[in-house]
C-alpha positions as CSV (number, residue, x, y, z in Angstrom):
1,X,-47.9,-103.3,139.4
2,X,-50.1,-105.8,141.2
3,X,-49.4,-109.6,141.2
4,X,-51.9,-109.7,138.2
5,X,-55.5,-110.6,139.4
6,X,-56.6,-109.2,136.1
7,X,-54.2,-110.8,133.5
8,X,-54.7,-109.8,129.6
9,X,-52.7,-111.9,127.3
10,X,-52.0,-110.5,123.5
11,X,-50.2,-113.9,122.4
12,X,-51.1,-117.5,122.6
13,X,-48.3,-118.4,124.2
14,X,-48.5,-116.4,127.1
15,X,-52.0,-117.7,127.8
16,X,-50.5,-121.0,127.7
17,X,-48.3,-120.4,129.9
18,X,-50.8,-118.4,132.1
19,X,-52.8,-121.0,132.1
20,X,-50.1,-123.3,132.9
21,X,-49.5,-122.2,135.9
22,X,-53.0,-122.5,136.8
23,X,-54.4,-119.0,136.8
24,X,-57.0,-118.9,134.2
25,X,-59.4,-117.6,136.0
26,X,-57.3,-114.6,136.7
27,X,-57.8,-114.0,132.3
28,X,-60.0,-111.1,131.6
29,X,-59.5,-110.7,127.6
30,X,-57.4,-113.0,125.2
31,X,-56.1,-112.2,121.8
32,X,-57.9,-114.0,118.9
33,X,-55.7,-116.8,118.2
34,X,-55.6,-117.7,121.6
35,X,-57.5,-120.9,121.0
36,X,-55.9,-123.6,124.4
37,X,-56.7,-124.8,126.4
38,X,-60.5,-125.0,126.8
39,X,-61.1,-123.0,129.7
40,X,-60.3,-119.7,127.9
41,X,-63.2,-120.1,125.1
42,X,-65.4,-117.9,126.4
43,X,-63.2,-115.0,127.4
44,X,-63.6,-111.9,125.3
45,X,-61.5,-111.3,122.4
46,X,-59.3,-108.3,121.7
47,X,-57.9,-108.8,117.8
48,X,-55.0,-110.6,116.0
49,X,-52.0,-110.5,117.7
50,X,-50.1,-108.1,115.3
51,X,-53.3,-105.9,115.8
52,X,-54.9,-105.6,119.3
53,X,-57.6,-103.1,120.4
54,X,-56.5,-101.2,122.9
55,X,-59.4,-99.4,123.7
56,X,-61.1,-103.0,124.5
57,X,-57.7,-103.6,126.5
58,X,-58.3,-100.8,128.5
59,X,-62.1,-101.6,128.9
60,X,-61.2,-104.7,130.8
61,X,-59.7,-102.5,133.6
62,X,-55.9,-105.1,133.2
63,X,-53.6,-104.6,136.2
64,X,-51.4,-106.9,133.9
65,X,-51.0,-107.1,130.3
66,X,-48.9,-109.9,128.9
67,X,-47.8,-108.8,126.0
68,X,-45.0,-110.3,123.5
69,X,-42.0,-109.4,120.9
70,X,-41.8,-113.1,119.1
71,X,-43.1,-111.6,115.8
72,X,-41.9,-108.7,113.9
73,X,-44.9,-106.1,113.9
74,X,-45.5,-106.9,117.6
75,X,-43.8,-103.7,118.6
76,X,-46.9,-102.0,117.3
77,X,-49.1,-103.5,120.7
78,X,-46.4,-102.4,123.1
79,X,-46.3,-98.7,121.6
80,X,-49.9,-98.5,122.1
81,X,-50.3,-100.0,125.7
82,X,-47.3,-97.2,126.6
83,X,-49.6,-94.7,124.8
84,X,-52.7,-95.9,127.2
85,X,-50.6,-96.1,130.0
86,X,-51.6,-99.6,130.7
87,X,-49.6,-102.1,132.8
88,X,-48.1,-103.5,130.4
89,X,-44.7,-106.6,130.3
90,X,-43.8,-107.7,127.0
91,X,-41.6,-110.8,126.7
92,X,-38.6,-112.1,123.9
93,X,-38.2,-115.2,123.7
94,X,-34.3,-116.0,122.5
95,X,-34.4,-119.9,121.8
96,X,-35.7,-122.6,123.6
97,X,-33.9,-121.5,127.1
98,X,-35.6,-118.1,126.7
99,X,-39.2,-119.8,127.1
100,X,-38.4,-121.4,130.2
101,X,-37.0,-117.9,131.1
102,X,-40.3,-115.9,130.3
103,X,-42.0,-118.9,132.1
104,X,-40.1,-117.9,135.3
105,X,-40.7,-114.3,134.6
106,X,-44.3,-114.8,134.0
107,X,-44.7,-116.5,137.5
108,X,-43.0,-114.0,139.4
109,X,-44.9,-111.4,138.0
110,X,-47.8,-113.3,138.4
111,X,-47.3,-114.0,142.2
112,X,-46.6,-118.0,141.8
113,X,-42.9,-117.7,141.4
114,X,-42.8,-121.2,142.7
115,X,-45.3,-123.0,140.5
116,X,-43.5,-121.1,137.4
117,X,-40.1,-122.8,138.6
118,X,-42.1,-126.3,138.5
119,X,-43.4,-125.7,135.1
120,X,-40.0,-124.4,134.0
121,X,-38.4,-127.5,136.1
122,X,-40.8,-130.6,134.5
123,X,-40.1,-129.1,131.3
124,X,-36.0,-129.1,131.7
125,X,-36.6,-132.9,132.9
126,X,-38.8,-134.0,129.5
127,X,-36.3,-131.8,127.2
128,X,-32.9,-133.3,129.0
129,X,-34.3,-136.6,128.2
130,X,-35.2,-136.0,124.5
131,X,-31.2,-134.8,124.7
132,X,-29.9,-138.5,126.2
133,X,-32.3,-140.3,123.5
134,X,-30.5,-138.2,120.7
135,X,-27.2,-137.8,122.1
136,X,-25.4,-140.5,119.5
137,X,-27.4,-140.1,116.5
138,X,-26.5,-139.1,113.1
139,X,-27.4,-135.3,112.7
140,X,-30.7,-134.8,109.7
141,X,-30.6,-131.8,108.0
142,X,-33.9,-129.7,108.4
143,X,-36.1,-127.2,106.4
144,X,-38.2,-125.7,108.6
145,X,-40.5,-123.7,106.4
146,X,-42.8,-121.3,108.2
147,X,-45.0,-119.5,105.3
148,X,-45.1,-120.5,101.6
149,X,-45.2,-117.2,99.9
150,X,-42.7,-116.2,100.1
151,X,-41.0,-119.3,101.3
152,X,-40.0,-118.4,104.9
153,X,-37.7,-120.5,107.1
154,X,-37.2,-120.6,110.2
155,X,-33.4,-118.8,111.0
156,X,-30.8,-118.9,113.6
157,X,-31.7,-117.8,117.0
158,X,-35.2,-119.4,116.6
159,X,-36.3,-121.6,118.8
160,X,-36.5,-124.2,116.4
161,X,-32.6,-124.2,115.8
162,X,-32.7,-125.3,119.4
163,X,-35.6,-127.8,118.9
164,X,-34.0,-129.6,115.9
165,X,-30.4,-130.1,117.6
166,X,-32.7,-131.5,120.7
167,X,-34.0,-133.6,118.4
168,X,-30.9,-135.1,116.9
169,X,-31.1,-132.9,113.7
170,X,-29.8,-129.6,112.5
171,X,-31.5,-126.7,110.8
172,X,-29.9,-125.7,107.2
173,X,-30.8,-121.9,108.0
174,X,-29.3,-121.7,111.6
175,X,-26.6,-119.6,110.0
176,X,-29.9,-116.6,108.9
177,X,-28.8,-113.7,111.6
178,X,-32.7,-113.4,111.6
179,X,-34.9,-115.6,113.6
180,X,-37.6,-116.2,110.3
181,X,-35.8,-115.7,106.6
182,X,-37.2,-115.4,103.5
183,X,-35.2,-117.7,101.6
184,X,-35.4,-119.4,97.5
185,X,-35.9,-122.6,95.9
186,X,-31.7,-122.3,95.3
187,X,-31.1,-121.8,98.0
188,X,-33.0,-124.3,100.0
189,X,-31.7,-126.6,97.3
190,X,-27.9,-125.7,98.1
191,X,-28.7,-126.8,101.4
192,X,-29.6,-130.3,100.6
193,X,-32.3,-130.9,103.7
194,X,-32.8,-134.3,104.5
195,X,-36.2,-133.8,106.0
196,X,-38.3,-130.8,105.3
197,X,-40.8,-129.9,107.9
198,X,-44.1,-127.4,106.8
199,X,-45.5,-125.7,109.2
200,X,-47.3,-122.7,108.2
201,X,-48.2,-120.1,111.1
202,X,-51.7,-119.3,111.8
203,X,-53.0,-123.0,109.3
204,X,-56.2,-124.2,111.0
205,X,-55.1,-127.7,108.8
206,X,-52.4,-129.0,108.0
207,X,-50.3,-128.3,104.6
208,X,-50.5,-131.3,101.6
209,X,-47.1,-132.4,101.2
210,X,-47.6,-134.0,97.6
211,X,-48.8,-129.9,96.6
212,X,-45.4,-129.0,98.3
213,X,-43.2,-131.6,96.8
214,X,-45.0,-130.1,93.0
215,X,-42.8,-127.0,93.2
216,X,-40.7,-125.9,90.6
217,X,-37.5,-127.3,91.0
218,X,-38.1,-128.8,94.1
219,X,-37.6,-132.7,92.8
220,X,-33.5,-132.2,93.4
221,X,-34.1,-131.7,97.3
222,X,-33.3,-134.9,99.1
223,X,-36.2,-134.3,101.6
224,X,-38.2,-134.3,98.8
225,X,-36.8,-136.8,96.5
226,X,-36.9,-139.5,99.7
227,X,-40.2,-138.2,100.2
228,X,-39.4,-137.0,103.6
229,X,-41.6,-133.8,103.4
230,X,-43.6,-134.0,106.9
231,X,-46.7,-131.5,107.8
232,X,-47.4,-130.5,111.2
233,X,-49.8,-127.7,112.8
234,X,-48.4,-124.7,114.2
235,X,-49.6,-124.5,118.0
236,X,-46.9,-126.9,118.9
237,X,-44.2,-125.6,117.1
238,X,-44.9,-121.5,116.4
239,X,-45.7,-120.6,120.2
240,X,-42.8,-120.2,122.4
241,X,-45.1,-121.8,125.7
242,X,-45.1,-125.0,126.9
243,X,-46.6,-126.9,124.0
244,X,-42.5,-126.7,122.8
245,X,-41.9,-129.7,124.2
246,X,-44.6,-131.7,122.8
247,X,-43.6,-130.5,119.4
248,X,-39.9,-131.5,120.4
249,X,-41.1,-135.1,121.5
250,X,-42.3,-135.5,118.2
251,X,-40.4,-134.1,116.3
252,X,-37.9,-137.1,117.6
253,X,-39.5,-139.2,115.6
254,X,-39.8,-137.2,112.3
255,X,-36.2,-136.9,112.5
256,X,-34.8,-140.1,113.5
257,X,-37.8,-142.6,113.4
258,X,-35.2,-145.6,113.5
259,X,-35.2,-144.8,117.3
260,X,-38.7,-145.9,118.2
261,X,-38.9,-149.0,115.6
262,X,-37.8,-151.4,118.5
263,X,-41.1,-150.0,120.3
264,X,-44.1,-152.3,121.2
């Protein structure tokens, strides 16, 4: 496999990453919901990212496709590339240490092994500083809900286990075995979240928390009661790139907003 001077990405994140590391122009074909930065608007389009045209792949003559397994249903891409016999990697992320590791990956593969360890690097430095800001706080309990019908929640070895403890909070679900879990009213209820979090994948605007905070039996959740029910878009949150650790430097003050009060 060549150092990728014809990079197709099938996931968002990867071209963020991609283009992180400054090698947008090496992107030949994005998936659709690729949509950041800028520079990649006018690249063509290959289907959603559960569903990708191979045959338009292959058109694009890749000598690397990024491809990912963040999403159940994803395996379906990575059958089909093997099928084509395209040059295919496909990346896992597992928690918030696994995207700085697919970062690294990315830029070896890539050829710029160096600028992926200063991407991965500047990224530690902001996240090891959201960790002393939070280190002596009080931990919130968080709902992180990621689809509303079925309600599902974000689980255990998510990324966003990771990002909540960052963040000086602690997600109710982190005991789920899976990393998204479709849970019920009860038992989101049993859990007694202190701040819910919405943040429905794919949403091109953002969830109405007073619709949310209407569901059945809802009224006995703290979150809700407190009305601590905070919306938020996806790209900052669902896509394990570096847009993480903007969602994690906000997400600071969602959970403990008592930190910045003393700020001009």
């Amino acid at each position: 496999m060549s150092a990728g001077k014809r990079i197709v990405s099938l996931v968002a994140s990867n071209t963020e990453i991609v283009c992180a590391l400054g090698l947008a122009d090496r992107l030949v074909g994005v998936d659709d919901f690729s949509d950041f930065p800028p520079e990649i608007e006018g690249l063509p389009r290959l289907g959603r990212d559960l569903d990708i045209d191979v045959d338009r792949v292959a058109d694009l003559r890749p000598d690397l496709v990024l491809a990912s397994l963040s999403v159940p249903g994803m395996e379906r891409n990575v059958e089909r590339l093997r099928a084509r016999g395209l040059p295919y990697v496909a990346v896992r992320s597992q928690g918030l240490d696994g995207v700085l590791e697919d970062i690294l990956r990315i830029g070896e593969l890539t050829g710029v092994a160096t600028a992926g360890k200063r991407l991965a690097d500047r990224l530690g430095e902001r996240i090891r500083r959201v960790a002393q800001r939070t280190a002596g706080v009080t931990r919130t309990r968080v709902y992180w809900e990621w689809w509303p019908r079925p309600y599902i929640a974000a689980g255990g070895p998510s990324w966003i286990t990771d990002l909540s403890s960052l963040a000086g909070g602690r997600n109710v679900f982190d005991d789920e075995p899976r990393e998204s879990a479709t849970v019920s009213t009860e038992a989101v209820t049993a859990r007694s979240p202190e701040v819910a979090v919405i943040c429905w994948c794919g949403a091109r605007k953002l969830p109405n928390p007073v619709l949310v905070a209407r569901r059945p039996g809802w009224g006995e959740i703290p979150a809700v009661r407190d009305g601590r029910l905070h919306a938020v878009l996806e790209p900052r949150y669902g896509r394990p790139g570096p847009r993480l650790v903007d969602g994690l430097e906000e997400l600071v003050s969602i959970l403990h907003p008592e930190l910045f009060s003393g700020s001009p």
